[in-house]
C-alpha positions as CSV (number, residue, x, y, z in Angstrom):
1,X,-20.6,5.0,2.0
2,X,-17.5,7.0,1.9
3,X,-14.6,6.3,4.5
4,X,-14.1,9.7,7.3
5,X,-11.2,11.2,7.2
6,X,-8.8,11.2,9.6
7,X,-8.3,14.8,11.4
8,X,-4.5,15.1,10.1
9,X,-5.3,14.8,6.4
10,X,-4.4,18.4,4.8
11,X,-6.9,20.3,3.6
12,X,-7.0,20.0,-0.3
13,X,-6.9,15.6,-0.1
14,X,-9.4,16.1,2.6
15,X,-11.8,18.3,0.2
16,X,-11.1,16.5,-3.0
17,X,-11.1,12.8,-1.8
18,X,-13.3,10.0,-0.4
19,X,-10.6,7.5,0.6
20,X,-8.7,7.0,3.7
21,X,-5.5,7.8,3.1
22,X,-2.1,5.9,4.6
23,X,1.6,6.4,4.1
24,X,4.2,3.4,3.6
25,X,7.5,4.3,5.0
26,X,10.2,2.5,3.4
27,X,13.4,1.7,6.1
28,X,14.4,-1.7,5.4
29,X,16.7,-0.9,3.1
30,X,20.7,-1.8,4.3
31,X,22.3,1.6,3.3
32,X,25.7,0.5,2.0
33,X,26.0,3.3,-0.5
34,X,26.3,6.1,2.9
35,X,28.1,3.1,4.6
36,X,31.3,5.1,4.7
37,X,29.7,8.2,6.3
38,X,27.9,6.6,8.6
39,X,30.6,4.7,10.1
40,X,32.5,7.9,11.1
41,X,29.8,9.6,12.2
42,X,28.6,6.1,14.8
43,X,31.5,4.1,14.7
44,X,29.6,1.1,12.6
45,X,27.8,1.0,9.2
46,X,24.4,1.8,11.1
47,X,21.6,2.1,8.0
48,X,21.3,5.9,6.8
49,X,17.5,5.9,7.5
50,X,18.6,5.4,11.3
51,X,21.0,7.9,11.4
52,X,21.0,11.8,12.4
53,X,22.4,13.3,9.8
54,X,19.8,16.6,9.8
55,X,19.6,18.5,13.3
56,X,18.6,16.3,16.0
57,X,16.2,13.6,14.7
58,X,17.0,10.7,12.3
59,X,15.9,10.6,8.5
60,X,13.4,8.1,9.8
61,X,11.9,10.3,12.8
62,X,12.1,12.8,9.6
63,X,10.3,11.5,7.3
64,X,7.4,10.3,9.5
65,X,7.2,13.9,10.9
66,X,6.7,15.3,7.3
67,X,4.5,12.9,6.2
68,X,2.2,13.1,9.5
69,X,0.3,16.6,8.2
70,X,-1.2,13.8,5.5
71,X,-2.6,11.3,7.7
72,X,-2.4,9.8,11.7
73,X,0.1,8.1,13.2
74,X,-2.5,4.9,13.2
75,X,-2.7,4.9,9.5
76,X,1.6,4.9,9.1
77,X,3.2,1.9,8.6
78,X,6.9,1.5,8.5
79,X,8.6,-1.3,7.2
80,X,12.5,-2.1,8.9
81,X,15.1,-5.0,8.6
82,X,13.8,-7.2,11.8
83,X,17.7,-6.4,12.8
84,X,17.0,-2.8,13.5
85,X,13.3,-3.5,14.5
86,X,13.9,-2.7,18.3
87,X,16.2,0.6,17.1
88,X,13.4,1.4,14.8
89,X,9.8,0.9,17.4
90,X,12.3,3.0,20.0
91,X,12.5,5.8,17.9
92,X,9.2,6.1,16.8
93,X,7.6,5.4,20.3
94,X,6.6,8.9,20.5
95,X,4.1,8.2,18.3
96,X,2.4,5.5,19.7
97,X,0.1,4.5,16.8
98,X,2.7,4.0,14.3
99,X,3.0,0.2,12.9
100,X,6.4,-1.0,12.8
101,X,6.5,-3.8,9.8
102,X,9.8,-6.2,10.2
103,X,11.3,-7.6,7.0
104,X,13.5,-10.2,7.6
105,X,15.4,-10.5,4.8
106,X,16.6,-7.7,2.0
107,X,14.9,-8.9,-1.0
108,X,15.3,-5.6,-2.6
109,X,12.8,-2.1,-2.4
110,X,9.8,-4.7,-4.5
111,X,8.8,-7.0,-1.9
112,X,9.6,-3.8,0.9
113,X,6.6,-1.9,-0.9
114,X,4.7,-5.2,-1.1
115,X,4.9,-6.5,2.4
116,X,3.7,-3.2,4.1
117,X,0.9,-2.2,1.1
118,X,-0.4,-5.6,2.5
119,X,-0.6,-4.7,5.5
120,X,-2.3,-1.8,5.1
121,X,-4.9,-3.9,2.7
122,X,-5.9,-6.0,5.6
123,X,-6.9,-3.2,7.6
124,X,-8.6,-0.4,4.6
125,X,-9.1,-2.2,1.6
126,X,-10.2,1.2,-0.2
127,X,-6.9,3.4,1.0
128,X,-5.0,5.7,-0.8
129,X,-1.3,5.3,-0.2
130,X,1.8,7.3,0.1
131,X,5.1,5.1,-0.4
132,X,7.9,7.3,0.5
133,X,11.7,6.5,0.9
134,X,13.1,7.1,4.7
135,X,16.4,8.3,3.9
136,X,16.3,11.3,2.0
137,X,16.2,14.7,2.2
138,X,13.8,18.1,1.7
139,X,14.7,21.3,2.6
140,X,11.3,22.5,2.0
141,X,9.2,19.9,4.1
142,X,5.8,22.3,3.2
143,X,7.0,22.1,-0.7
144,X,7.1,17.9,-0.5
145,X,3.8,17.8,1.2
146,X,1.8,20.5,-0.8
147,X,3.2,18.1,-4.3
148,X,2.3,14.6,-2.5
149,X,-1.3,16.1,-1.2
150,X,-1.8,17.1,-5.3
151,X,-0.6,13.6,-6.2
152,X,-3.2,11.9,-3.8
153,X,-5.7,14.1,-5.9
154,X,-4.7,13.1,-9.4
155,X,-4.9,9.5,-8.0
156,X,-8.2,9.3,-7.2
157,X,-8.4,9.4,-11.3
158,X,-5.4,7.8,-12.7
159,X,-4.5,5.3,-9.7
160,X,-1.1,5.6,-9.6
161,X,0.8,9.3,-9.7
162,X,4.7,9.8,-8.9
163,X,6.4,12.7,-7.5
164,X,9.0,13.6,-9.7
165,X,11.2,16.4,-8.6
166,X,12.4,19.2,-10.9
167,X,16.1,18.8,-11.6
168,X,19.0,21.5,-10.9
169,X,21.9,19.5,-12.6
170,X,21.9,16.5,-15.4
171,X,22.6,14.1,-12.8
172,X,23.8,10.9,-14.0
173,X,23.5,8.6,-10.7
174,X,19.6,9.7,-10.5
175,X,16.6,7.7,-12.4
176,X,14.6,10.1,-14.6
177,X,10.9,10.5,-15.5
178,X,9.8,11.8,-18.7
179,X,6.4,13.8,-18.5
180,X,3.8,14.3,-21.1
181,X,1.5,17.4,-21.7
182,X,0.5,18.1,-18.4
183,X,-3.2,18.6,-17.5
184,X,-4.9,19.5,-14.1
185,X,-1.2,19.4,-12.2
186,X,-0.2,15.8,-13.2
187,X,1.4,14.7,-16.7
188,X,1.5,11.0,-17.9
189,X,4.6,9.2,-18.2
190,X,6.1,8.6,-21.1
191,X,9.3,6.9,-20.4
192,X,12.1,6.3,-17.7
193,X,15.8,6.5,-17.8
194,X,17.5,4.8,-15.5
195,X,21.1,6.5,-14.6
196,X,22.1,7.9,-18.0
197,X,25.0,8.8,-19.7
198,X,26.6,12.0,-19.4
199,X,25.2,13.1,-22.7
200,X,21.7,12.0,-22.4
201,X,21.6,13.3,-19.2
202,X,22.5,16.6,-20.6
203,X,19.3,16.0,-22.9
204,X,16.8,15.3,-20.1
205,X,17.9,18.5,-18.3
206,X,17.1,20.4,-21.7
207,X,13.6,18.6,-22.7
208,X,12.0,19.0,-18.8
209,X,12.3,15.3,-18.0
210,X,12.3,14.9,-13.6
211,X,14.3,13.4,-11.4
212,X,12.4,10.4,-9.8
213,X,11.8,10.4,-5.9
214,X,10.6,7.0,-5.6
215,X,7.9,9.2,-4.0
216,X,4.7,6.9,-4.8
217,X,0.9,7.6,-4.2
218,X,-2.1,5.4,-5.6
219,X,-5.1,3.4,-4.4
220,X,-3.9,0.6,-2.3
221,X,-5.7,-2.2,-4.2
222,X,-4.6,-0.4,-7.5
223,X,-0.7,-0.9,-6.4
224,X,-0.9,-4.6,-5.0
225,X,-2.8,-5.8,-8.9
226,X,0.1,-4.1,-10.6
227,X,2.7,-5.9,-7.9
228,X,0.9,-8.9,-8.7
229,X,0.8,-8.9,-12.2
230,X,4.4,-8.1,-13.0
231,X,5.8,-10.0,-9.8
232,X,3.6,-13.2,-9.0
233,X,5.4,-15.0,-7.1
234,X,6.3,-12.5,-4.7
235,X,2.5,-11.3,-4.3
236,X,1.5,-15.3,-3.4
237,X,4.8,-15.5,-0.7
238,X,3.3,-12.4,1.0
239,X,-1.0,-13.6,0.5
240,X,0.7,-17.0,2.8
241,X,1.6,-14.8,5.5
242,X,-1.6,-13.1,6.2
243,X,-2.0,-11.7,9.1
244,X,1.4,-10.0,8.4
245,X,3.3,-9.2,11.8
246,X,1.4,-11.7,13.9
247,X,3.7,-13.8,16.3
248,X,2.5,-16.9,14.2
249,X,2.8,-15.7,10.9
250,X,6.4,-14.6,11.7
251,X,8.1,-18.1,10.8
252,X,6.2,-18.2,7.6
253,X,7.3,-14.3,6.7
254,X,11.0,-15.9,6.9
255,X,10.5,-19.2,4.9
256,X,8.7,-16.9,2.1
257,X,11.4,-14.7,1.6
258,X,14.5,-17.1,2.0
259,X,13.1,-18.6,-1.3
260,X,12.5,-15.1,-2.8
261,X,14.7,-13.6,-5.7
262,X,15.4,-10.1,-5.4
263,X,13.0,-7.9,-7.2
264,X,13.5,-3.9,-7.9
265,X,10.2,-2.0,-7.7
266,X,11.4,0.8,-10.0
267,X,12.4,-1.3,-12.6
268,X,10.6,-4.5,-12.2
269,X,6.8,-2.8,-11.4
270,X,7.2,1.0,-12.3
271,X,8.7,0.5,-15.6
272,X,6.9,-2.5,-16.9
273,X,3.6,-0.5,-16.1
274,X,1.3,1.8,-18.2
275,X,-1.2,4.7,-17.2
276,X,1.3,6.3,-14.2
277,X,0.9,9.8,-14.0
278,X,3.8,12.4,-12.3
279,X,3.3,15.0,-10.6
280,X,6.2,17.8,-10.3
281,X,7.8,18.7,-7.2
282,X,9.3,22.0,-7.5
283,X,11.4,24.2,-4.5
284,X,11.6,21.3,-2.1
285,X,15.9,21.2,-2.4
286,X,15.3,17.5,-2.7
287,X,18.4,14.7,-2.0
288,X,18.5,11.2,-1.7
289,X,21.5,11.4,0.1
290,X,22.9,8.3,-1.9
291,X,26.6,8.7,-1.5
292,X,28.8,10.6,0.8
293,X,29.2,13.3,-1.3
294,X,25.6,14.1,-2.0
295,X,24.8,14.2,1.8
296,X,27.7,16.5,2.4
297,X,26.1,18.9,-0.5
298,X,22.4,18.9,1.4
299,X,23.7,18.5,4.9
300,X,27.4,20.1,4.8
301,X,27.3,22.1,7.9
302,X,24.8,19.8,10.3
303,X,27.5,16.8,9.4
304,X,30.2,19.3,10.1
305,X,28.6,19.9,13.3
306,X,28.2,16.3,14.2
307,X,32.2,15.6,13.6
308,X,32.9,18.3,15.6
309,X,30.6,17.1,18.1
């Protein structure tokens, strides 16, 4: 019998899909590349994902506001460092149904998709998922949401779709995607590149290649086989602290990962993988705010506001 959907999930998903549908938030990440700003702005390095650096809410408060229109807050799940766990569950106490996941040590943006994709498996073992970063930036909320919504279509076929954003510059700090012939909305991947050279990044721009968002969408189970394949170890440290964020599974969470080697999921999942399809994201004014300078290009005059405040 096919899973109801839940009254928030937009229209097209809603229409073309039989799955429940949940979104991974990812803010455990320790934000030393925006350290700088972030320390004039509070005083200490607070994590990027915590701050208000866009009007009055933080990137986190953000980013589960815009991804909200594609689910319920009781099918959200946000996983934090268990240092900023308190900061985090205040500021998203307005949505009461939000699960608040606490990592307790970095062990790199791997394990922080794994952890909380587990999570969600225990409760909706046939969900679709939306992983999405906490810390950057959209101008056009409606454009990121209308390209995520087609991605969680092209899933329910391919498994696995990214959200690769059309480029403005040949950015050298940014991972690229190179698309395939696209058909029906979503092209496969052929390649990534990973921070290129000036040159090859002027080649990109030329051939149509994306920028990546680390914006992921796929079947839940789908997601945890390909973790498990290419990262065992870490997929049996997480299956030995099941039920994850129970009082006495909390001692086990922190053995686990104090033996853990840090693990990239862009490079040591995404790129080892085969049959991912993209899906472009065009007019959103996307950032991922990763240094100083980049946040003062998408958010020059709210920052300016904030000093002056």
């Amino acid at each position: 019998m096919a899973t109801a959907h839940p009254a928030h999930v937009g229209t097209e998903v809603a229409e073309s899909t039989s799955v429940d549908v949940w979104t991974i938030v990812l803010a455990a990440g320790r934000g030393r590349r925006l350290a700088s700003l972030t320390q004039r702005l509070y005083g200490f390095a607070l994590p990027k994902q915590f701050a208000v650096l866009d009007g009055s809410s933080s990137l986190l408060e953000r980013t589960v506001e815009r991804l909200l229109p594609l689910t319920s807050p009781e099918r959200t799940v946000v996983v934090v460092p268990s240092a900023h766990e308190s900061r985090a569950r205040a500021m998203l106490s307005r949505w009461s149904g939000v699960h608040v996941v606490a990592q307790p040590l970095d062990r790199g943006t791997a394990p922080g998709v794994m952890l909380p994709l587990a999570y969600v498996l225990e409760r909706s073992p046939a969900a679709s998922v939306c992983v999405s970063p906490s810390d950057h930036h959209f101008r056009d909320d409606g454009a990121a949401r209308r390209s995520i919504e087609a991605a969680l279509v092209a899933a329910e076929t391919r498994s696995m779709v990214l959200v690769g954003a059309r480029p403005t510059r040949p950015e050298t700090e940014y991972g690229w995607i190179v698309p395939g012939r696209t058909c029906g909305g979503c092209a496969p991947v052929l390649h990534f590149v990973e921070k290129p050279d000036a040159d090859s990044a002027g080649r990109l721009f030329e051939q149509g290649a994306l920028w990546n968002t680390f914006l992921v969408v796929a079947r839940a189970r789908s997601l945890w086989d390909r973790c498990r394949r290419h990262l065992p170890v870490h997929a049996s440290a997480i299956d030995a602290c099941h039920p994850i964020g129970t009082d006495r599974t909390r001692s086990t969470l922190r053995n686990e990962y104090a033996r853990l080697p840090t693990r990239d999921f862009s490079r040591d999942v995404l790129q080892r993988d085969r049959d991912i399809g993209v899906v472009e994201l065009a007019g959103s004014g996307w950032s991922d705010l990763g240094t100083p300078e980049r946040a003062l290009d998408a958010l020059g005059p709210l920052l300016a506001g904030q000093r002056a405040g």
